[in-house]
C-alpha positions in Angstrom: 13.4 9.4 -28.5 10.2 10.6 -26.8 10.3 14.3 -25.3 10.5 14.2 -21.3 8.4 17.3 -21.1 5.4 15.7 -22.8 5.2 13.7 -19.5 7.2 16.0 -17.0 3.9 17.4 -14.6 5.5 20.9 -13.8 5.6 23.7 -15.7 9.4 25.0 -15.1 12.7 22.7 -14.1 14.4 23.0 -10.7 18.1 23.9 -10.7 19.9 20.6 -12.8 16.7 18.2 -12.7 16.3 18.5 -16.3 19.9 17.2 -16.8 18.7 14.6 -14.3 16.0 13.3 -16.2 17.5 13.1 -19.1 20.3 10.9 -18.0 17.8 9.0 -16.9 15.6 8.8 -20.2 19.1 7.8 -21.6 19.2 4.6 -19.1 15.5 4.2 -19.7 16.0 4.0 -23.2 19.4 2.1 -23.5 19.3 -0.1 -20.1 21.5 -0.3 -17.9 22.5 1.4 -14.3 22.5 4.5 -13.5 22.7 5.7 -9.6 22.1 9.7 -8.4 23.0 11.5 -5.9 20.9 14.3 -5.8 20.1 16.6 -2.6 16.5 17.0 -1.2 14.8 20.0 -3.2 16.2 18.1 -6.3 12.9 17.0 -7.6 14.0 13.4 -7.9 10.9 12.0 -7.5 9.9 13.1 -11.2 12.4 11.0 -12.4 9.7 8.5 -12.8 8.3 10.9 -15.6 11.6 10.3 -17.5 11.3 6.2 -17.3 7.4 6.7 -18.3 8.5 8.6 -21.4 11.0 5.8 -22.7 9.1 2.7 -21.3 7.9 1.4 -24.3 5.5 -0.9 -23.2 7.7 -1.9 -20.2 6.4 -2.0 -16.5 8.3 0.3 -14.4 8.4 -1.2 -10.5 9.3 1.6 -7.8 10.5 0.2 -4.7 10.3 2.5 -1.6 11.2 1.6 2.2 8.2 3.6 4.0 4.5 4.5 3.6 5.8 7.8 3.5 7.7 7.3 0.6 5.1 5.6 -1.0 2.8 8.4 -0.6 5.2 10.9 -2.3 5.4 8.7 -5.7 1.3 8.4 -5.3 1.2 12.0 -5.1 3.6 12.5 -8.3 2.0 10.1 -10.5 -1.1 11.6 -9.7 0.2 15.3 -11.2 1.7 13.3 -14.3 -2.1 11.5 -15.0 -3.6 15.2 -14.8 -1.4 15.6 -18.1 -1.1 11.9 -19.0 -5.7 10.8 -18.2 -4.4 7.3 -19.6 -2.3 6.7 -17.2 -2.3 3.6 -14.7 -0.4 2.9 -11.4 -1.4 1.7 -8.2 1.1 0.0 -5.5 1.1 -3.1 -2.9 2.7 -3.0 0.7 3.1 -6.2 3.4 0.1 -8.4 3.3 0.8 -7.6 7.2 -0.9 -4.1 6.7 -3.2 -5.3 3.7 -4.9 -8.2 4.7 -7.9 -7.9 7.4 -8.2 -11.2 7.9 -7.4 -12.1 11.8 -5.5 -15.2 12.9 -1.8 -15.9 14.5 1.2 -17.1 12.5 2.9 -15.4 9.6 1.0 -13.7 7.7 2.3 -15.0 3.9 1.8 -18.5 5.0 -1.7 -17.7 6.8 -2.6 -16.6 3.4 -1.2 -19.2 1.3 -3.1 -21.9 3.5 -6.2 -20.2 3.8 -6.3 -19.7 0.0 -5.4 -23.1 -0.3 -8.6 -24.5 1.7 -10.9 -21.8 0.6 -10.0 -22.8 -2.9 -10.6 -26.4 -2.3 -13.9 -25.8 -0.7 -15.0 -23.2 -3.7 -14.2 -25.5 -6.2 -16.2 -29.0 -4.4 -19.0 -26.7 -3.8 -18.4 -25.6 -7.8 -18.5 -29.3 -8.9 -22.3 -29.1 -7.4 -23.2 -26.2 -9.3 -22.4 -23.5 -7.3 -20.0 -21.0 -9.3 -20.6 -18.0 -7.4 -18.8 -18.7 -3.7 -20.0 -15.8 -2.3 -23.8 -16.9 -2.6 -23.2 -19.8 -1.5 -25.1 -21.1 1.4 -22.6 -23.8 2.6 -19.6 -21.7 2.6 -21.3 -18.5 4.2 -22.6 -21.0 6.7 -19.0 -22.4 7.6 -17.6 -18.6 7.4 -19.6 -17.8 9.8 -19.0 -20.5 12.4 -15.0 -20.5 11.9 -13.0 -19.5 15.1 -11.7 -15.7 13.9 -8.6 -16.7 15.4 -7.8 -19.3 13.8 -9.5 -18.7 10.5 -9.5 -21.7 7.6 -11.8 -19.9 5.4 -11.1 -16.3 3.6 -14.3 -14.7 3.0 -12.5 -12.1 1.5 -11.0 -14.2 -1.4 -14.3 -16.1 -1.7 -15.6 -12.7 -2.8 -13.1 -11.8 -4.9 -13.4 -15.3 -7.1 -15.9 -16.9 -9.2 -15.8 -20.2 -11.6 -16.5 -19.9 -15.2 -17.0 -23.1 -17.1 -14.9 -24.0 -20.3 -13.8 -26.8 -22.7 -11.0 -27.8 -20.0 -13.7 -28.0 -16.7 -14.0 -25.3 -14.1 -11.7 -22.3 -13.6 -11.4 -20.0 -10.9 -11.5 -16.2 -12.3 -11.1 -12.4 -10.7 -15.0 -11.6 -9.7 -16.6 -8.9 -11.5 -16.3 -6.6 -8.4 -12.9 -7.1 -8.3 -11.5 -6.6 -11.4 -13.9 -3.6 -11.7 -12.6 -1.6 -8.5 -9.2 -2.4 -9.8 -9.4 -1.1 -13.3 -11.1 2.3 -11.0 -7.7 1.6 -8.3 -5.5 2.0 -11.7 -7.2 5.4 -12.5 -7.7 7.1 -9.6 -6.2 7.9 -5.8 -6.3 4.8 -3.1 -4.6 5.8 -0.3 -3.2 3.3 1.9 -5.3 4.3 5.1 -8.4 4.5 3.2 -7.9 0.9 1.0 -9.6 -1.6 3.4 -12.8 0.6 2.9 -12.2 0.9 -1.0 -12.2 -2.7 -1.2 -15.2 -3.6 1.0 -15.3 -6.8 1.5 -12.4 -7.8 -1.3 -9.2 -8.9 -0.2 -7.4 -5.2 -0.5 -4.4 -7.5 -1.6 -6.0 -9.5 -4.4 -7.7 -5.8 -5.1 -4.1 -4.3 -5.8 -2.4 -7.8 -7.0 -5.4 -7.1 -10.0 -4.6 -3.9 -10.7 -1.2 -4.3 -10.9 -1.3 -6.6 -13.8 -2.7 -3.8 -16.3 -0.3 -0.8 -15.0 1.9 1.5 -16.2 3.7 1.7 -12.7 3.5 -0.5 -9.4 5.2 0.8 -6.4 6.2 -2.0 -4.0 7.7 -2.2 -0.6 11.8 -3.2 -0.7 10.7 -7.0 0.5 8.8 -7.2 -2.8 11.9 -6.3 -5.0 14.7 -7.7 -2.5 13.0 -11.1 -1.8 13.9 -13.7 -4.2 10.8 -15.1 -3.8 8.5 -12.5 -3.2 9.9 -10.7 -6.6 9.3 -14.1 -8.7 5.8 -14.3 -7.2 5.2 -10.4 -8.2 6.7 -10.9 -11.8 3.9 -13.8 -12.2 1.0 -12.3 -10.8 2.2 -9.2 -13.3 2.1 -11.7 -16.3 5.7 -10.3 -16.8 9.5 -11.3 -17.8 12.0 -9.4 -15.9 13.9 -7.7 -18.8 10.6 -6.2 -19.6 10.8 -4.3 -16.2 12.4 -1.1 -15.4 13.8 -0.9 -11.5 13.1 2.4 -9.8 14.6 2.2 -6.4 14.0 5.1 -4.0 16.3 6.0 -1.0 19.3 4.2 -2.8 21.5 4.2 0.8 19.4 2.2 2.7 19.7 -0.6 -0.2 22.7 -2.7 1.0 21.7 -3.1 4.7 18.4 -4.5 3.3 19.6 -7.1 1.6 22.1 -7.8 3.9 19.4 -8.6 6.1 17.2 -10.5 4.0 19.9 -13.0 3.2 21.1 -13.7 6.8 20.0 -16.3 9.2 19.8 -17.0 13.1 19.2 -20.1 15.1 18.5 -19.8 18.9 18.5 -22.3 21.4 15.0 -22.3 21.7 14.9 -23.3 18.4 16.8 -26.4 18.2 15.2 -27.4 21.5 11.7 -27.2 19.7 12.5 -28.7 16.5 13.9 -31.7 18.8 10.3 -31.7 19.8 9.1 -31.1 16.2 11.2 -34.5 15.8 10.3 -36.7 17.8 6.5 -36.8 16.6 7.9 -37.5 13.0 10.5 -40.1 14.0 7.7 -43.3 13.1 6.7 -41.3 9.8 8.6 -39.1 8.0 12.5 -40.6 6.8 15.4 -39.5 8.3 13.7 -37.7 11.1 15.2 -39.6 14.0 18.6 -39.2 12.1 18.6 -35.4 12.3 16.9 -35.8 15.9 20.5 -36.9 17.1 22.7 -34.4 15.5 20.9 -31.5 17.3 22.2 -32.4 20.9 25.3 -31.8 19.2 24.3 -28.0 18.1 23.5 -27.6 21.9 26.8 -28.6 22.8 28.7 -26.0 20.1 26.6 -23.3 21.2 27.5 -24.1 25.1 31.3 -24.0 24.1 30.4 -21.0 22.6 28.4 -19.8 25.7 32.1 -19.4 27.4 33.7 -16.8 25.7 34.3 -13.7 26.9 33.2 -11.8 23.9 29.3 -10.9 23.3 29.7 -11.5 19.7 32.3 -12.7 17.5 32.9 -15.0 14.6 32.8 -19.5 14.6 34.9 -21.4 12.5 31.9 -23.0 10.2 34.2 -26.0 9.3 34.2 -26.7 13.3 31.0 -26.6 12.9 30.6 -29.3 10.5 32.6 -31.4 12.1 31.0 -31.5 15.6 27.8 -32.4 13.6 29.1 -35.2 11.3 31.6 -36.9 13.5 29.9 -39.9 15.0 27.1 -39.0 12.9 25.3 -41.3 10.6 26.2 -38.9 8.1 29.1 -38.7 5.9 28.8 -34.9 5.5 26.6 -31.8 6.1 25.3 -31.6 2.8 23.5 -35.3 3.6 22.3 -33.2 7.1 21.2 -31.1 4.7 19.3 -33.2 2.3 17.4 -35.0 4.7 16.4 -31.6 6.6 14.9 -30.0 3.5 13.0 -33.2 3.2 11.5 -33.3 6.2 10.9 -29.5 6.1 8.9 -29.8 2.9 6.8 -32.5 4.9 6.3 -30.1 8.2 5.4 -27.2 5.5 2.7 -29.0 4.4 1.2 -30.8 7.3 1.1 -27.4 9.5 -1.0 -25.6 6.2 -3.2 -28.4 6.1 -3.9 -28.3 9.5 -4.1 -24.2 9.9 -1.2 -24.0 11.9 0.7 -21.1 10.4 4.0 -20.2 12.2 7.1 -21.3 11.0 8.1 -24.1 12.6 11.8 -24.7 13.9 12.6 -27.5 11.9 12.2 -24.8 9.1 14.5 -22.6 10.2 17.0 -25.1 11.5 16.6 -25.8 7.8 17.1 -22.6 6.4 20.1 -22.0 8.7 21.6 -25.5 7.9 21.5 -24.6 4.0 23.0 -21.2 5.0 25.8 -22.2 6.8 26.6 -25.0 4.3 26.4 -22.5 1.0 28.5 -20.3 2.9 31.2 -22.4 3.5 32.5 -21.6 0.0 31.5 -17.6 -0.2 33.2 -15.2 1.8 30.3 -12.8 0.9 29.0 -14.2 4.4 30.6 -14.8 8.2 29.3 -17.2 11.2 28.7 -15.3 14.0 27.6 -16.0 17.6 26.2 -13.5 19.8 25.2 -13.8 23.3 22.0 -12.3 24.9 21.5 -12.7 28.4 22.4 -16.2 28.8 21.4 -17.2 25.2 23.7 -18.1 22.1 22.7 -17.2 18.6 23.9 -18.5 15.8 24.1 -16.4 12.7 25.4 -16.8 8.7 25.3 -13.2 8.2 26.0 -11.6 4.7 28.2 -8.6 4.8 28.9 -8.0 1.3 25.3 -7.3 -1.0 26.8 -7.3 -4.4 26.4 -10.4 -5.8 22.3 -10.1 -5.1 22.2 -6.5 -6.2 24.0 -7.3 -9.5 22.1 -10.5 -10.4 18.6 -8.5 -9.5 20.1 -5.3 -12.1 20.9 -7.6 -14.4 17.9 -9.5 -14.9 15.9 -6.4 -15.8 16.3 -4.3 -18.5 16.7 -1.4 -16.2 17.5 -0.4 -12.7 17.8 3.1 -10.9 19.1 3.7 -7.9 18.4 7.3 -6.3 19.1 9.1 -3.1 19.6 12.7 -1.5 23.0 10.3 0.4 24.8 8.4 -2.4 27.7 10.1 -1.6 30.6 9.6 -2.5 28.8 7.9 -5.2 31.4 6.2 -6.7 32.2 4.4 -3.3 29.1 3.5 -3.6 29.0 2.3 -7.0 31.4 0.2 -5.9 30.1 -1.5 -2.9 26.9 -1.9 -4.8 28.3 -3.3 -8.2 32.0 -3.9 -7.9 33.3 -3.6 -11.2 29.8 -3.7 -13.3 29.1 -0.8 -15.9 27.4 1.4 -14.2 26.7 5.0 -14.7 26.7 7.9 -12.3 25.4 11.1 -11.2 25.6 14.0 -8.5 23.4 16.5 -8.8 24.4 19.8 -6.4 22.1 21.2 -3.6 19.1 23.1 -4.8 18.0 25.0 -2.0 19.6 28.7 -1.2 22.5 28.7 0.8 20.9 31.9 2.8 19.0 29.4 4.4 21.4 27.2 6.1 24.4 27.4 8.2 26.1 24.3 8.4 28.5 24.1 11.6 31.5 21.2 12.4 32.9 21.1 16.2 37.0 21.3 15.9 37.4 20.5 19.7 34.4 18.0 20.5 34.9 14.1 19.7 33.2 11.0 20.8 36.3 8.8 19.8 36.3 6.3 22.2 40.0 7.4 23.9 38.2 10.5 24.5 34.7 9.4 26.0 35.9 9.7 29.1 37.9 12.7 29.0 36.3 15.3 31.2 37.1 18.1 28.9 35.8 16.9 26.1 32.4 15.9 28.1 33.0 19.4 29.4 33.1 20.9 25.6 30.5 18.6 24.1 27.7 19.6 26.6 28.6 23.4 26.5 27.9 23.1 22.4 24.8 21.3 23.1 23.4 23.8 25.6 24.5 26.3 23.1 22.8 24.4 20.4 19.7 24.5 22.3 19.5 28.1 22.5 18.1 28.1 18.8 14.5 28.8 18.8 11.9 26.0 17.5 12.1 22.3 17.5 15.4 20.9 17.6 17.3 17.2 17.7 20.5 16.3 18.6 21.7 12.7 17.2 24.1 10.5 18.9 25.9 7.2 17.9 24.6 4.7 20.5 21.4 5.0 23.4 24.2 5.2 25.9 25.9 8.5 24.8 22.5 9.5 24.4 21.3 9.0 27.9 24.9 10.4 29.4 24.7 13.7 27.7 20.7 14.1 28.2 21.5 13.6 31.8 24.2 16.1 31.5 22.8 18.9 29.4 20.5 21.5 31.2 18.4 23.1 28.5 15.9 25.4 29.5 12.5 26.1 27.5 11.7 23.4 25.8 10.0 20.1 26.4 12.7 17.0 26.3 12.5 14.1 24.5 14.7 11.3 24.9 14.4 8.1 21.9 12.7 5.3 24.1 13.7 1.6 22.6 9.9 0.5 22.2 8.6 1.8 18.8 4.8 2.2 20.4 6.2 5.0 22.6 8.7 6.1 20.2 6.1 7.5 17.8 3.8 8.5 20.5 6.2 11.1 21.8 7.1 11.9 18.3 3.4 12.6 17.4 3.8 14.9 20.5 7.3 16.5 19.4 5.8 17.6 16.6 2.7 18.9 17.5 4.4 21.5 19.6 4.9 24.6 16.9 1.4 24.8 16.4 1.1 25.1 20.1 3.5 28.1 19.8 5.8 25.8 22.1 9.1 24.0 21.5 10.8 20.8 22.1 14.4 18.6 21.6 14.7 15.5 20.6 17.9 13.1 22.1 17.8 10.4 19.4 20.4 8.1 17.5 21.9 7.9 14.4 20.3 5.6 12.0 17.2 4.8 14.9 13.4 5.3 15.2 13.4 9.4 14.8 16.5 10.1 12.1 15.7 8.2 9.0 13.0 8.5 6.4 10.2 11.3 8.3 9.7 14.6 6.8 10.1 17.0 9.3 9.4 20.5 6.9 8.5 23.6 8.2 8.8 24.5 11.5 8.8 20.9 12.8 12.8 20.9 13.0 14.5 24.0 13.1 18.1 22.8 13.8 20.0 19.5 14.3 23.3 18.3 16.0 25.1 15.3 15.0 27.4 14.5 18.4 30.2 11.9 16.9 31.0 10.3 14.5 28.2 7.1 14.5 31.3 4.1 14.0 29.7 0.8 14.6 31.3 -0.9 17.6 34.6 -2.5 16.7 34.5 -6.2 16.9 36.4 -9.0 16.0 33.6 -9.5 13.2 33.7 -6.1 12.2 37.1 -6.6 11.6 36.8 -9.6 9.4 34.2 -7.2 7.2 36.8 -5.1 7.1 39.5 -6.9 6.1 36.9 -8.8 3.8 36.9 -5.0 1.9 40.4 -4.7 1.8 40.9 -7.6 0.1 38.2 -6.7 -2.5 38.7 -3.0 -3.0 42.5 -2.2 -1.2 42.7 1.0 0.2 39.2 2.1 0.1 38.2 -1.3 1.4 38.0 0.1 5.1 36.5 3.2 4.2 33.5 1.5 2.2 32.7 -1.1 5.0 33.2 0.7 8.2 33.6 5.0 7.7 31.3 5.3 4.7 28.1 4.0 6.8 28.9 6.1 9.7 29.2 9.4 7.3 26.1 8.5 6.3 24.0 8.3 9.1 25.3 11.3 10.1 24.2 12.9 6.5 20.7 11.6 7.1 20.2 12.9 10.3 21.0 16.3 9.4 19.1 15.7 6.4 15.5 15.8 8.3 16.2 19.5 8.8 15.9 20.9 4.7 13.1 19.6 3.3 11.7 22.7 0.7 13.0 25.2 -0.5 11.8 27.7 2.1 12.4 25.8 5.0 15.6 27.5 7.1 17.5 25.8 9.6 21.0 25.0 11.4 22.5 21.8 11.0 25.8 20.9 13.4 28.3 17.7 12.9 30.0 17.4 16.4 32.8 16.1 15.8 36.3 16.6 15.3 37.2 13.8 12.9 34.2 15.8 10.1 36.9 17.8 9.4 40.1 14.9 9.1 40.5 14.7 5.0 38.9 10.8 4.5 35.6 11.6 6.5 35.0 15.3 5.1 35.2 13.8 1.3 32.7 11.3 2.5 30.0 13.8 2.8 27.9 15.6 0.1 29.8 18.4 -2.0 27.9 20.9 -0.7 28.4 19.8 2.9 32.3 19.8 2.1 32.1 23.6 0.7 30.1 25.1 3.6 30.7 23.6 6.8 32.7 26.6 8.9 34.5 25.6 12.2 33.2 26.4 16.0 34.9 25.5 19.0 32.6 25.1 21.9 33.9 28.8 22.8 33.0 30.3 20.0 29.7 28.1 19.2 27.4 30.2 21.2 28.1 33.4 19.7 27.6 31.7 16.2 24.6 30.3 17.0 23.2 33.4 18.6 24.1 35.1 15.5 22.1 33.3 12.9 19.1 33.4 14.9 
């Protein structure tokens, strides 16, 4: 057992983190699961500290959802290495912000076919002597004549590469440049916004991908741990097997909704009217083309069925499905569809990174949603779902339960921790997460002083949806709003949809402060943010009329006096449908009583927590925070929220909520 204060970078504990990091030395240690809870102001960023002390030899990966994020475990690896000199960590992010290469297309697939031709180049010019790409005439000569837009030829990667000669012929090696500035990226501070200059003219991806393979930690985006095939491609580049890795995943909540998205899949009409296209240039080539050119008329005809229900989203029968596509078909089933479409995929693949053509084409993703659609036919761990936009239908296998890929990715490593200020109630989580899989658990209590906070829950407001309308209630919600905005400093009041939001900042008169009101477009969303908070150092003030879980109430660090206060109005449900009800009863059948609770309240709670949560960010930061709602205080959705939220919250009415407010200014 190594001592966690030998690599702990602080010289005194916060309240309860040294029991936190010694349950997770334990986990470290043992293996296993272990989940925390633990309130901002809990230090839980040093649990890495804890995992470095009982790694033995292991690579500990650190998956975080924002640069922000990322820059937090940069900064607290960097006070452990003032104690620790030998240690090495560095991090990688999309190749989207990495890679300054130009060009269209996705950016993955760009890379994989431009490596592929610049390798092929390097090595004919190798075979005529020429080991060292980057001095070579021809290929600086074809570098610069390549259309930027549509680039074949990474000079980049030709820098980052030479060719060594052996007993078994040529091989393509890191340059010296490159694997020196990485061994230096191991060792010392490369900030994301100052990486493209570190590395020169280096691929900054290849740069990090090197330096990764000799450290102690990598931080990684949640597409580089959530991705099947991303993570296998990471755990070779690393040179390592997965139950030599310990899993450090930050910002726990957000974890199911990610891979919930990463294993769903739409098809649009666009897209089966372009892979029809696609087709018919294959049809005198590639095998089975024309076959699967005639079943996509029939697609067109589902989704126009589809296209006349009354109901903007809800969920197909996939066994319908099958049928429309196989009667009459020259296929006996949709597994031969299948078959002959991932052929044929494979083909297309190839022939558009040959030619330097690097979108996805549809016949891919008319594969990909074929092989969906058919694996789900026998796991209720996914719906089909149609949704209308405009006068669109999209078609969608859409995973509601993340389990099954959570426990298979926990299981495979020797180690995985997932930690959050909103794990709460954990064990619901737990649950939803792992089902019944051992895992252990921990809650750690708020750190910061009470004095500091007041926490506030509306008894007479509601946005339940028999009372939107109500003109009291609208009456009594606005009142606590205005009163709300009396506080002094930058404020935010968080609603459950842009509609409430635009009815109640049309309806609420605040005086002497600058408004701002969440636009959808994310260019303009953080340019009035950038403004919002530049205001206290302008000795001026501003609100903010945002939504739960949206551009301005998740993951930003608003300390200081950038956020003085902020109101939750509602409770932030997800719109009942007919497909949230099938996720719900889904639950039930899985976890009984709770099931509801899990897959439609808990979420809502949530976002609510997390909104509030931007207010308290250290210690000395003081501030209001106000859940206005009603139904905060019904017994199922008060023991959904943090402990301490349960112990302090006091009751206003919007009679009583100005004189409150006034109060604790």
């Amino acid at each position: 057992m190594t001592d966690i204060t030998s690599w702990f970078p602080y010289t005194t504990f916060r309240p309860h983190q040294e029991d936190m990091l010694n349950a997770a030395a334990k986990t470290a240690r043992n293996g296993g699961i272990l989940m925390i809870d633990a309130p901002t102001g809990s230090g839980k960023s040093s649990i890495v500290s804890a995992l470095l002390a009982e790694s033995n030899g292991r690579t500990i990966l650190v998956a975080v959802r924002t640069i922000s994020q990322l820059n937090t475990f940069i900064r607290e690896l960097d006070m452990i290495r003032r104690k620790k000199p030998g240690l090495k960590f560095t991090y990688l992010i999309g190749k989207g912000s990495m890679c300054p290469l130009g060009g269209v297309g996705d950016v993955y697939r760009r890379c994989e076919g431009v490596k592929n031709f610049t390798s092929a180049l390097m090595r004919e010019r190798a075979m005529k002597g020429s080991l060292v790409p980057a001095k070579d005439p021809e290929i600086i000569r074809q570098i610069k004549k390549q259309d930027r837009d549509h680039p074949l030829i990474c000079p980049y990667f030709v820098k980052s590469r030479v060719f060594l000669e052996g007993d078994e012929g040529l091989k393509l090696v890191p340059s010296q440049e490159i694997r020196s500035k990485a061994e230096r990226a191991t060792l010392s501070v490369v900030n994301p916004e100052s990486l493209h200059t570190y590395a020169g003219g280096l691929c900054p991806y290849d740069l990090m991908v090197t330096s990764a393979r000799h450290a102690d930690v990598v931080i990684v985006n949640y597409h580089h741990l959530f991705n099947d095939e991303i993570r296998e491609q990471l755990l070779i580049s690393l040179n390592v097997e997965p139950q030599d890795v310990i899993l450090l995943v930050d910002e726990g909540h957000n974890v199911g909704d990610v891979v919930q998205g990463i294993q769903s899949v739409s098809l649009e009409e666009r897209d089966i009217q372009q892979a029809y296209h696609e087709l018919s240039s294959l049809k005198a080539k590639v095998k089975g083309a024309e076959a699967v050119q005639h079943v996509l008329p029939r697609i067109r005809d589902f989704m126009d069925g589809l296209r006349r229900s009354t109901e903007i989203e809800d969920w197909f029968d996939p066994a319908i499905f099958d049928r429309i596509l196989t009667k009459g078909s020259l296929y006996p089933s949709m597994a031969a569809i299948v078959e002959d479409v991932i052929s044929i995929s494979d083909v297309v693949r190839e022939k558009s990174l040959q030619s330097g053509e690097f979108r996805e084409t549809a016949i891919e993703r008319l594969c990909e949603f074929l092989y969906r659609i058919h694996c789900s036919a026998t796991d209720q761990a996914y719906l089909t779902v149609f949704r209308k936009d405009d006068e669109s239908v999209i078609l969608e296998v859409r995973n509601i339960d993340p389990a099954g890929k959570l426990r298979d990715i926990a299981g495979a490593h020797h180690a995985t921790f997932l930690i959050s200020g909103t794990l709460s109630p954990i064990e619901s989580f737990r649950k939803y997460y792992f089902e019944d899989a051992p895992v252990a658990t921990l809650s750690i209590p708020n750190a910061f002083p009470k004095k500091n906070r007041l926490l506030l829950v509306s008894k007479d407001i509601t946005t339940a949806f028999r009372m939107r309308q109500d003109k009291g209630n609208i009456e009594r919600t606005a009142l606590t709003i205005n009163a709300f905005g009396t506080l002094p400093g930058n404020l935010a009041v968080y609603f459950p949809s842009y509609q409430i939001m635009s009815d109640y900042a049309s309806r609420c008169g605040i005086k002497k402060k600058k408004i701002f009101i969440e636009p959808r477009d994310a260019r303009e969303a953080t340019e009035q943010l950038t403004e919002f908070l530049s205001l206290p150092g302008l000795k001026k003030s501003g609100i903010l009329f945002a939504v739960c879980g949206g551009k301005w109430s998740e993951g930003l660090d608003y300390r200081g006096e950038l956020l003085s206060g902020a109101m939750v109005v509602g409770l932030p449900l997800a719109p009942y449908t007919q497909v949230r009800a099938m996720s719900i009863q889904y639950f039930k059948r899985k976890f009984g009583p709770d099931g509801e609770f899990i897959a439609y309240t808990l979420p809502a709670i949530n976002k609510a927590a997390q909104a509030l949560g931007r207010v308290l960010r250290t210690p000395d930061d003081r501030g209001m925070l106000i859940l206005g709602d009603s139904r905060f205080l019904e017994p199922e959705v008060k023991g959904g929220l943090p402990p301490w939220m349960q112990e302090e919250m006091k009751a206003i009415t919007s009679d009583t909520a100005k004189d409150v407010i006034s109060r604790w200014q």
